[in-house]
N, C-alpha and C positions, 0 to 999 in steps of 0.2 A: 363799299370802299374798304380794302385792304388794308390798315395801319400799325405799325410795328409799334410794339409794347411803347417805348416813349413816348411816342407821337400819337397814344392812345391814352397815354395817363395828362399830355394835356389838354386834349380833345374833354377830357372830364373837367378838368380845369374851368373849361366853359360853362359845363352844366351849373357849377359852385360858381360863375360869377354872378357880378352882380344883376338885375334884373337890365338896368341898363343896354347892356350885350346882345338883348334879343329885342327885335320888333325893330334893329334896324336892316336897311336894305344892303345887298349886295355892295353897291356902290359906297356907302356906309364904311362896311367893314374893312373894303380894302383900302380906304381911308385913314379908318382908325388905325390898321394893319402897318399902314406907312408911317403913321403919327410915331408910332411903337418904336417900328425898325431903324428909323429918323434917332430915337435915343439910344439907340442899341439896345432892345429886350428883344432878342431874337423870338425867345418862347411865349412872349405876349403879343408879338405880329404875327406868329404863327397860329393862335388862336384866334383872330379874329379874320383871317385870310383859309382858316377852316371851316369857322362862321358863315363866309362868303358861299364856299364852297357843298354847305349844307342848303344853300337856298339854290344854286345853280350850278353843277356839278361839272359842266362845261368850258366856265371860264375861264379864258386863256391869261388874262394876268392874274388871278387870284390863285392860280396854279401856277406859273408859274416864280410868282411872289414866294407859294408855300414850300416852293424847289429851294428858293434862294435863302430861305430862313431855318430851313429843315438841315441843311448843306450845314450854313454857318452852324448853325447845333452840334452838328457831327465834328467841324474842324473843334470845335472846342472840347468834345468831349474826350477824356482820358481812358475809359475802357473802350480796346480796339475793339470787338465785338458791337459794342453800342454805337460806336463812329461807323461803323459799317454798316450797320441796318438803318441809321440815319442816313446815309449816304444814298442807302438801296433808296428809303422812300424817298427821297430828293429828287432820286433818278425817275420814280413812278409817276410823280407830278410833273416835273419836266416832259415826261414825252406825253403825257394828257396837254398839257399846254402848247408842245409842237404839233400832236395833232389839233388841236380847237384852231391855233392861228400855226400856222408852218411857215408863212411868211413874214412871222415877226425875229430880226434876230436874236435877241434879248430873248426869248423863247429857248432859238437854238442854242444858246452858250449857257441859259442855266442846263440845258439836258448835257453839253459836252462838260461843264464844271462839275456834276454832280457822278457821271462815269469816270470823268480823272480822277477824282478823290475814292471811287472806287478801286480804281485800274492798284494804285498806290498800295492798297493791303494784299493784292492778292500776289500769286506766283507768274516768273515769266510766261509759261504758256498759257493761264487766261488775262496775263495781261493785253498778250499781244492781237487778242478779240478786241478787249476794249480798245486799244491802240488808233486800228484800224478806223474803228465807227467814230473814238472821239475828233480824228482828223479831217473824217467827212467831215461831218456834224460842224465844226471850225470854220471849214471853209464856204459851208455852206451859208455859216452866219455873216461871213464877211464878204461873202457875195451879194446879201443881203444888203449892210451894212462898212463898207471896206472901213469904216475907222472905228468899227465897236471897240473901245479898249479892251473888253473881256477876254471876246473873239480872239484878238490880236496877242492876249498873253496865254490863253492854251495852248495856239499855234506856237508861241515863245517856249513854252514850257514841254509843250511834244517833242520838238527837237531836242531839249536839254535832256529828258528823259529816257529819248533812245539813244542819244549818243553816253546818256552815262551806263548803259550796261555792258556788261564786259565785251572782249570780240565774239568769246564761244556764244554767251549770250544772244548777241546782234546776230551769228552766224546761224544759230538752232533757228533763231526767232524768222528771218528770212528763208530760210533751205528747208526746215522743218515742218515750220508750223505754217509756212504761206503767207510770212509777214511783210510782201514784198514792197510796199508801202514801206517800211522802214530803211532801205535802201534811200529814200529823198535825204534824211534827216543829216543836218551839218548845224556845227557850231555858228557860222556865221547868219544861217536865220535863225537858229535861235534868242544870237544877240539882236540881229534887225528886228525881230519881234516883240522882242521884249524894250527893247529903247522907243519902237512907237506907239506902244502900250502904255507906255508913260509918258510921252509927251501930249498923246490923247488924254488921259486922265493923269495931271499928277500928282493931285491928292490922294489918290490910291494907295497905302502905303505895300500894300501886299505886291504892286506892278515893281516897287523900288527895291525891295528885297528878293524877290524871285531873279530880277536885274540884277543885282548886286550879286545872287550866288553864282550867275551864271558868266561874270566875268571872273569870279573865282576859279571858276572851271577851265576857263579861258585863258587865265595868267592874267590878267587884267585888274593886279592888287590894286593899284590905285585910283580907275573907275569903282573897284568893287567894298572901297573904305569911303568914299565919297556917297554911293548910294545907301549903304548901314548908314551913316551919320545922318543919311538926310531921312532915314526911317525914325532913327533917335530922336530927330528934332521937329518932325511932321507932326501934325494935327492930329486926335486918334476921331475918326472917323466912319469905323467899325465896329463891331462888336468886338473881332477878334484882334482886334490894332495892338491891345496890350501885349496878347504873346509874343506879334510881328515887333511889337520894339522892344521886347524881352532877347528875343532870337538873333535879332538885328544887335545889339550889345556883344552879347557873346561870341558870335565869329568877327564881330570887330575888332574883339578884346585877343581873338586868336590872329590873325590878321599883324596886330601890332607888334 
């Protein structure tokens, strides 16, 4: 198994834990994995859903668990280079985890959440590869699942990201590069997206701020001061919930 330097130094992590850590089972660890990720220690669910993954290298949630805790590592981490090969491996387990189960959609949305956060650092023409695959991959979960909130905010977040690139953009990216899928993309599903994204889960706080920027976008100041506040005043219930109500302050604070 392939593992990028990070996600290699805490694979060792393991080895220094305690004794405890070994001798239990699969089932066990993605347990323990949850118990972790339940407190927000990203990089201590992600060792023991590595754990899991060293006794059965096939399983579809312990990979795709280690998709969803590898990801969140990557949104939090500050060198862009390390948030990128975090990203990549996210993206490695995600699709071991759509092939092990293909029919789970929670599967398919960590493989499209872990290629968006890639799609994000790179240049428009490889974005527009990812583009493509991340909107199958979307709808495919929501075919699966039609009220996955995940599912439901890529698809929010796909259309806000194609409609935010420029025309020449948008025009290279359709007439150039084959992006002809991007031709779908409009502001009003992005908002439909993204509003039943949140109504499905709206403890989410990251559905309320992605919502919020995208009535920004939209002209929709005062939906989009309403949902910052309700980021402001949410429960943190992620890892990364701090920066989202750090983030969520500051265009509020511009906003006013």
């Amino acid at each position: 198994m392939i593992i990028r330097k990070k996600i290699l130094t805490l694979s060792f992590a393991a080895i220094l834990a305690p004794s405890a850590l070994f001798g239990q089972t699969v089932a066990e660890h993605i347990s323990a994995g949850d118990r972790e990720y339940a407190a927000l220690k990203s990089a201590a669910s992600l060792t023991h859903y590595e754990a899991a993954l060293a006794l059965d290298s096939t399983n579809a949630e312990a990979l795709g668990k280690a998709s969803r805790s590898t990801v969140d590592l990557g949104e939090a981490e500050k060198d862009g280079a390390k948030a990128k090969a975090l990203f990549r491996t996210g993206e490695q387990y995600a699709r071991r985890a759509v092939a092990a189960n293909p029919r789970d959609a929670e599967n398919q949305f960590h493989l499209a959440r872990a290629l968006g956060r890639t799609a994000l650092s790179v240049g428009v023409k490889e974005r527009v590869k990812y583009a493509t695959e991340i909107r199958a991959i979307a709808v495919e979960a929501l075919r699966l699942d039609p009220n996955h909130a995940g599912a439901l905010h890529v698809l929010g977040m796909w259309n806000a990201e194609v409609m935010r690139l420029n025309g020449v953009e948008r025009f290279f990216a359709k007439n150039v590069l084959g992006g002809k899928v991007f031709s779908q993309a409009n502001w009003n599903d992005a908002v439909t997206y993204m509003e039943k994204a949140v109504a499905v889960d709206p403890a989410r706080l990251t559905h309320k701020l992605d919502l919020a920027k995208v009535y920004m976008d939209t002209g929709a100041k005062d939906k989009a001061r309403a949902q910052f506040q309700a980021v402001i005043d949410g429960q943190a219930t992620d890892v990364n919930d701090p920066s989202y109500k750090s983030e969520a302050a500051a265009l509020l604070k511009k906003l006013k």
